[in-house]
Each structure stands twice: as C-alpha cells, then as structure tokens.
C-alpha positions as CSV (number, residue, x, y, z in Angstrom):
1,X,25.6,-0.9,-5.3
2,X,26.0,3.1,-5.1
3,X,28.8,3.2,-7.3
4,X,27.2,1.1,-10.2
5,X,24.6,3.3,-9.6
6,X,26.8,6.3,-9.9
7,X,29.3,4.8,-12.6
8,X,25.9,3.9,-14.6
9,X,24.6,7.3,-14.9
10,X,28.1,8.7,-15.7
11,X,27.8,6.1,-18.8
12,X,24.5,7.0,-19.5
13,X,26.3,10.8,-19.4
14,X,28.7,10.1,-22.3
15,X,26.5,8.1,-24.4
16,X,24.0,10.7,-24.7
17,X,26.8,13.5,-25.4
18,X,27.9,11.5,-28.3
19,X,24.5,10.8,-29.6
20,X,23.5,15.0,-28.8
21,X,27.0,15.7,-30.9
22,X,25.7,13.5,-34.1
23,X,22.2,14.3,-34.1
24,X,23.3,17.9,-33.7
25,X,25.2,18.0,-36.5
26,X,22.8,16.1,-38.5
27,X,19.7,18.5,-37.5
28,X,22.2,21.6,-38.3
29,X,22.7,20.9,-41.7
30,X,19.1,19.6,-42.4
31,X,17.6,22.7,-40.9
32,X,20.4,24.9,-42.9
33,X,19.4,22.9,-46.4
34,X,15.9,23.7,-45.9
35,X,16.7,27.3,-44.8
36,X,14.3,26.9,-41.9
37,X,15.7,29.2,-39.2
38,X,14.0,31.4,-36.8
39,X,13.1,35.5,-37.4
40,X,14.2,37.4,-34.6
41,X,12.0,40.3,-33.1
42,X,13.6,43.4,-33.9
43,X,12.9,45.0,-30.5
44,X,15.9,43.4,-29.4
45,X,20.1,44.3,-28.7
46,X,21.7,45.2,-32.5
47,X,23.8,42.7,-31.9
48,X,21.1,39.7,-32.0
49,X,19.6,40.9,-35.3
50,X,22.8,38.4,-37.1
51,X,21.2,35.7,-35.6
52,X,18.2,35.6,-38.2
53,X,17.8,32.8,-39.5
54,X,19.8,30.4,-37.3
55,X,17.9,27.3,-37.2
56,X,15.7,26.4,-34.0
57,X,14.1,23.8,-31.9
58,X,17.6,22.4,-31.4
59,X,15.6,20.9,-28.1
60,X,14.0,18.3,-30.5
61,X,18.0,16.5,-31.2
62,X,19.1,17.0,-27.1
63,X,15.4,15.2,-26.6
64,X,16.1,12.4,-28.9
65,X,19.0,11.5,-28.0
66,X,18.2,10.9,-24.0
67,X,15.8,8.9,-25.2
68,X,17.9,6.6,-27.3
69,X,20.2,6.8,-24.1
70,X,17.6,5.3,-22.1
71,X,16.4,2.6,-24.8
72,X,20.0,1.4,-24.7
73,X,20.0,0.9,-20.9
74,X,16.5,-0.4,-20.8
75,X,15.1,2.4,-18.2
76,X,11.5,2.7,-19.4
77,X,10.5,0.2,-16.6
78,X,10.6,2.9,-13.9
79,X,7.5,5.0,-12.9
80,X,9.7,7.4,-12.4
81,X,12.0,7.4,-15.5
82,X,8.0,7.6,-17.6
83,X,6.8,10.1,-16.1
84,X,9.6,12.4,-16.9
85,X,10.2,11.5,-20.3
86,X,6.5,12.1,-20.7
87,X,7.0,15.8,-19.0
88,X,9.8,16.4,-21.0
89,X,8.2,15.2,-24.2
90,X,4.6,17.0,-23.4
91,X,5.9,20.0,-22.9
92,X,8.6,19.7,-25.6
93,X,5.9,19.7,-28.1
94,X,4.3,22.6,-26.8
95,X,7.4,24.5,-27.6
96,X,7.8,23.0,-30.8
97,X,4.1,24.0,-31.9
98,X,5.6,27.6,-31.1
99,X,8.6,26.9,-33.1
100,X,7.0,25.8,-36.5
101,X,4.7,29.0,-36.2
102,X,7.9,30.9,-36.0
103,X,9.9,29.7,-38.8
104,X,6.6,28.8,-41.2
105,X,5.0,32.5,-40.6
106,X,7.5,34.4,-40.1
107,X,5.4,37.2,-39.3
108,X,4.1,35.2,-36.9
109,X,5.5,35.7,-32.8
110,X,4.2,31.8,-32.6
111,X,1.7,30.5,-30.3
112,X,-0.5,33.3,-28.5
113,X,0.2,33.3,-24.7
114,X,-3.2,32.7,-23.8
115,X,-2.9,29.3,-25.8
116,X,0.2,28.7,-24.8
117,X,-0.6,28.8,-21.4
118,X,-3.8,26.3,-21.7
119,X,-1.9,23.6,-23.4
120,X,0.7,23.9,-20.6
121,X,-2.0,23.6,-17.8
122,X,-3.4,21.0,-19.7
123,X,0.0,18.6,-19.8
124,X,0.8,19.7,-16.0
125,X,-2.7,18.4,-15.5
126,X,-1.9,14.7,-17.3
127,X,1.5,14.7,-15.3
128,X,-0.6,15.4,-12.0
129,X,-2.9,12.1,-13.2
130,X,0.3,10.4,-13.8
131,X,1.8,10.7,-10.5
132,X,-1.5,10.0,-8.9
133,X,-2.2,6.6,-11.1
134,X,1.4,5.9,-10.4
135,X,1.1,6.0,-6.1
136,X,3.8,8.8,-6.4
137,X,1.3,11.9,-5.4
138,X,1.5,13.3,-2.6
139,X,0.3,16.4,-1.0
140,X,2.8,16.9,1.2
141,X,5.6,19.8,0.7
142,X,8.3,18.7,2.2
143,X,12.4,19.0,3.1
144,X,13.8,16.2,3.3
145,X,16.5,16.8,6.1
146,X,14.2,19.1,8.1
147,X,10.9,17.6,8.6
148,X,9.5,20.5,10.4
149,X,9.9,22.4,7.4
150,X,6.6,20.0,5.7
151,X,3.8,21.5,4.8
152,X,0.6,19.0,4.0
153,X,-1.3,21.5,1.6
154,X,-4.5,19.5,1.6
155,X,-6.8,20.6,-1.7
156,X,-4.3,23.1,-2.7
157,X,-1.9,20.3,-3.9
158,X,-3.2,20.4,-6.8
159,X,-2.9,23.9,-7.8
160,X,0.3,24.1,-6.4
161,X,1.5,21.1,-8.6
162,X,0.2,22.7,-11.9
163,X,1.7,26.5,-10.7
164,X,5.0,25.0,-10.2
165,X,5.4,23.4,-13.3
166,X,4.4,25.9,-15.4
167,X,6.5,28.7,-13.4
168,X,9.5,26.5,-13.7
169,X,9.1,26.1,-17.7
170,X,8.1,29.6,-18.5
171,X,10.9,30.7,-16.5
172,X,13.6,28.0,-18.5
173,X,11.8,29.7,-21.3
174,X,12.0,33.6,-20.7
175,X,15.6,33.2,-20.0
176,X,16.6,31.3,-23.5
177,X,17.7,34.7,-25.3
178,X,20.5,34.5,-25.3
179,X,24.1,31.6,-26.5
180,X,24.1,29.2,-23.7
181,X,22.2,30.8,-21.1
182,X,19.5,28.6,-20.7
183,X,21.4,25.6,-20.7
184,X,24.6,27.1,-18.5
185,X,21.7,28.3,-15.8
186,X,20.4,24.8,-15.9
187,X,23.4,23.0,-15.5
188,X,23.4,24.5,-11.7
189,X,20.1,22.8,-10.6
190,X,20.4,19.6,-12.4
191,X,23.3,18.6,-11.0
192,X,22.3,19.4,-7.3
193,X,19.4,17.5,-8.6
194,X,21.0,15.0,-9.2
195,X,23.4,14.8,-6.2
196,X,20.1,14.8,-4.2
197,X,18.5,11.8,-6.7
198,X,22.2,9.5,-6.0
199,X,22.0,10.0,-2.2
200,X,18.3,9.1,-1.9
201,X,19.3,6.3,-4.1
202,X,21.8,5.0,-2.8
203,X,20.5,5.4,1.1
204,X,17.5,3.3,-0.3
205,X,19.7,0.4,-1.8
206,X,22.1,0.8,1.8
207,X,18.8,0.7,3.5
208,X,18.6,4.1,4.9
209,X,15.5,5.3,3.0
210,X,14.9,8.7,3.5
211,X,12.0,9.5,1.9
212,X,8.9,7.5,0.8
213,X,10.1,8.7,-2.8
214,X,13.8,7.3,-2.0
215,X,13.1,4.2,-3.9
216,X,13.3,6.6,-7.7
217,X,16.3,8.5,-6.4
218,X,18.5,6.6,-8.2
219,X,16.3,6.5,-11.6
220,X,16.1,10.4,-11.4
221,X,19.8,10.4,-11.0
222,X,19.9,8.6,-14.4
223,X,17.6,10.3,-16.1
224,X,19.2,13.9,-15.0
225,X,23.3,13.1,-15.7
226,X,21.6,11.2,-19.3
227,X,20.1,15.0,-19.7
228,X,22.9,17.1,-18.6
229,X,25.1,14.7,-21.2
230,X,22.5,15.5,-24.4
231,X,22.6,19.4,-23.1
232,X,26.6,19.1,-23.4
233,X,26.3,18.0,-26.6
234,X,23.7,20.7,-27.4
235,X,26.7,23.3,-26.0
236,X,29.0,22.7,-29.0
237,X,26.4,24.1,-31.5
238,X,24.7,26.7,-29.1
239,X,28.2,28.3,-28.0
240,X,28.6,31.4,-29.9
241,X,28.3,32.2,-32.6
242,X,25.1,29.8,-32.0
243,X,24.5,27.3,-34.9
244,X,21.7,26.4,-33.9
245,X,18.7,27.4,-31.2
246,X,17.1,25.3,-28.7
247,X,13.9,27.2,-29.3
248,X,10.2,26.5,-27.0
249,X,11.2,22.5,-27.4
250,X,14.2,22.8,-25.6
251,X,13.5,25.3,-23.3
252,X,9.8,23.9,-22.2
253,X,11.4,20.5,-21.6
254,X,14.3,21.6,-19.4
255,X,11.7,23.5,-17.1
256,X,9.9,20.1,-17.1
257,X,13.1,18.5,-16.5
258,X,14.1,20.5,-13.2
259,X,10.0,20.8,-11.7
260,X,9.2,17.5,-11.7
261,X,12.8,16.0,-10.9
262,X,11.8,18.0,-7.9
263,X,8.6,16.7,-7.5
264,X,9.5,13.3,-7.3
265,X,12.5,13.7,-5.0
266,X,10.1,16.1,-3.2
267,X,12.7,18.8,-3.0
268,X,10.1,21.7,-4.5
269,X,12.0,24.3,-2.3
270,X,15.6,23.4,-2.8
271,X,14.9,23.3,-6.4
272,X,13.2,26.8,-6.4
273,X,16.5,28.2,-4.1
274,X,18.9,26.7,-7.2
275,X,17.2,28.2,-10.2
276,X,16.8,31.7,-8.9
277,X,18.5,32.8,-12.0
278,X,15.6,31.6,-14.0
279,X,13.0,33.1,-11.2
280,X,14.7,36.5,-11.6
281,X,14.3,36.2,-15.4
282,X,10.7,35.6,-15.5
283,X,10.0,38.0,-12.7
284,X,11.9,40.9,-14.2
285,X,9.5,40.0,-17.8
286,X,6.2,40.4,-15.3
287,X,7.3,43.1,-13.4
288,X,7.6,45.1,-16.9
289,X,4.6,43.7,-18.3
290,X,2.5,45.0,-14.9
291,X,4.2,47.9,-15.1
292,X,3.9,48.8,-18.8
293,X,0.1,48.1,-18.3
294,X,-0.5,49.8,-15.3
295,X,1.4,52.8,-15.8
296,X,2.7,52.9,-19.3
297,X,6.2,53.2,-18.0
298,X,9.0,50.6,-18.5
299,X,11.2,49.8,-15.2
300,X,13.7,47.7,-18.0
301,X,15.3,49.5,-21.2
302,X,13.7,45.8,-22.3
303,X,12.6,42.2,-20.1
304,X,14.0,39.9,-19.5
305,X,16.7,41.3,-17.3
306,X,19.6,40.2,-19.3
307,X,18.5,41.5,-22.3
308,X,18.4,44.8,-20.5
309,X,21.7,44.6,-19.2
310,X,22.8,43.8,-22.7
311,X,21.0,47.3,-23.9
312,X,22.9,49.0,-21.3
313,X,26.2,47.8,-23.2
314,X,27.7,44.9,-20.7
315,X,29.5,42.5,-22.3
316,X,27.9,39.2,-23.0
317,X,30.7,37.5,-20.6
318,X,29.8,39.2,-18.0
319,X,25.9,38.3,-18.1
C-alpha cells in the first residue's frame, strides 16, 4: 500500500508538469496577444526595469492544472484534498484581484494593503470554519515525534490559525521579486512536506498511526508532489529571462499551500524551521518599514533583502 501511495503521487507529479507546460504556453501567448503584462515599480535594481511588461498571474495556469490533475485521479472526496484546493484557490483570487489592478491601472500599485490584508483574514477565517465543520480542528500545537514539545493554546487557536496563514502567504509573497525565487524557496518545504504527509500515510495504512491527522497524510502527499509537478512546469517560463510572472495568484496560493499542508499534518513548527528563507524576506520588508517610520532611516539600500543584495551588485546566482 505505501508504494501505490508513493508511485500515485509521483504520477499525479508528471501529469500536472505536462498539463503546467501546455497551459503555460497557452497563457504566454494569450497574455502577450493582448499585451497584458505587469509595470514594474521603478524603485527597483536597473536591471528589472526590462521586465515591463512580462505578463503576470502565471499562478492562475500552475493552479489549473493541479486541479485538472486531481479531477483525473478523482481526489475531491478527501476533507483534506478540499480544504486545500479551497486555500489555495481563496487566496489565489486574492492575488489575482491585485494582479488585474496592476496590469488594467497601470498607475495603480494594486490592492491597498489595508484591503489586502482584510480579504486575507477573511479567507483564513472560512479555512478555520472549514477545518472545524470538517472534525480536523484542533487546538493543539504539536510535534509529532516529541510530544512534550505540544502546546494546547486554548482560545488563542484561533488567532494563531489566522496569523499563521497569513504570515506564511505574505512571506511566499514578499519574496516573489525576483526569476524563480519564489518557487525554488518553496520547493524546500514542500517536499519535506511531503515526506512528512507519505510517512504519516503510510504508518496509517501499516497501522502505526501517528497522529489523529495520520489518516490525510497520504492525501496531502498527493496534493503537494501534484503541486510541486504544476510549479515545475511553471519553471520553464519563469527561468530567466522570465516569460511570464506568477504574480499575487501564485504567490498567495503557495503560502496557502505550505501553512495549511502544515496545519493538517500539524507540523506548524517544522514548517516554520523549512521556510526561513521566506521568514527572512518578510521580516527584512517590516524591519525597513518600522524603521523608515520610526526614524526615517532605511537599514536596507531597498526590502526585501534580496532586492538589496541585488542593489549592492551580487550576482543574481548567488542570491
């Protein structure tokens, strides 16, 4: 039974990377023919002012084409499986709101934060409803191989749960600013992610469950190599010179993606401890943001931190 389970997401892997390589190419040439592409802010390194134009919300083709992948395999029977397409959907359209404000009014720097941020409460809040409806909330922080290292948060569950989705997606979001990032970064977590998601599947099926959640492990798994295949895809027109952007729709749902993977395995810390990259990112763009408004002095030539390092002349393989 493990390696079906295994062999079945590596399937699920491939299929979506075709379908991400033929939608992508389809969405490139669309997006080109009706010259929508995406103005960059000039307060940026010289060399990203030759990506104006480059057409965004790439996230919307890497999105559809998990969800054919999961059609074909007939997944949308798992609680767990609907309740992250849902994330990743919900907070995809968040970013793709932002997107069309970019590209339609140009003038426009797309959503205001303030905005921003209450539509991403308010889908955290419907995912929190979800997992409650669906007997998968819990308000226990837990490790899984070191029980002592639980936490039962009581009332604060709640506003934890919304916090950490939003932190991861803002963060998945601050550090898309550059070819590939984003999705290289992500890569890291979503396959330890999915390591996790096999092993608690496969224990379950073995019967060794190791968690409560244990039962999904396996679904997660799916749903993560399906992702990581789409986002492979989404590589061959990102690489540079990018082709194509995977804008707020992208970026949003891969934050979605990695929080509430973690959620449902109930891994929140080891998932924080594998995206530090994006955690440095957001907190080097707060940190400048404090400090600019506290003491009107910069502590980055420009947030986030790789676009600073880029200003100081390191060479984009290096970042």
């Amino acid at each position: 039974m493990g390696a079906y389970v295994v062999l079945n997401g590596l399937l699920a892997l491939l299929i979506s990377s075709l379908f991400s390589i033929l939608l992508g190419f389809i969405y490139v040439i669309v997006m080109r023919k009706l010259n929508l592409g995406e103005p960059i802010n000039g307060d940026i390194p010289a060399n990203h002012l030759e990506k104006v134009g480059t057409p965004t919300g790439g996230g919307l083709f890497f999105l559809i084409s998990i969800t054919l992948t999961l059609l074909i395999f007939d997944k949308f029977k798992s609680p767990q499986i609907k309740i992250l397409i849902v994330s990743m959907w919900g907070f995809a359209l968040v970013g793709l709101i932002d997107d069309l404000m970019k590209v339609f009014k140009p003038d426009s720097l797309g959503l205001r934060s303030s905005r921003k941020l209450a539509m991403q409460i308010l889908v955290a809040a419907l995912l929190f409803w979800l997992f409650s409806v669906s007997s998968l909330q819990t308000t226990v922080v837990s490790h899984p191989w070191f029980p002592s290292l639980s936490w039962d948060i009581g009332f604060w569950y709640p506003i934890a749960f919304l916090f950490y989705l939003v932190l991861f997606v803002n963060s998945v979001n601050i550090t898309d600013g550059m070819d590939t990032l984003a999705t290289q970064v992500a890569l890291s977590p979503l396959f330890l992610l999915a390591v996790i998601g096999g092993v608690f599947g496969i224990g379950y099926h073995s019967g060794e469950v190791l968690l409560k959640t244990a039962s999904g492990g396996g679904d997660v798994m799916f749903l993560i190599l399906t992702s990581i295949g789409a986002l492979l895809g989404f590589l061959w027109y990102n690489a540079p010179k990018a082709q194509v952007f995977m804008g707020d729709t992208g970026s949003h749902a891969i934050g979605a993606l990695i929080a509430v993977s973690a959620l449902l395995l109930k891994v929140e810390l080891i998932a924080l401890i594998g995206s530090l990259v994006f955690l440095v990112e957001c907190c080097s763009s707060l940190l400048q943001i404090i400090s600019i408004r506290l003491f009107n002095k910069r502590i980055f030539k420009i947030a986030p931190l790789h676009h600073h390092y880029e200003k100081k002349g390191l060479q984009r393989v290096k970042l």
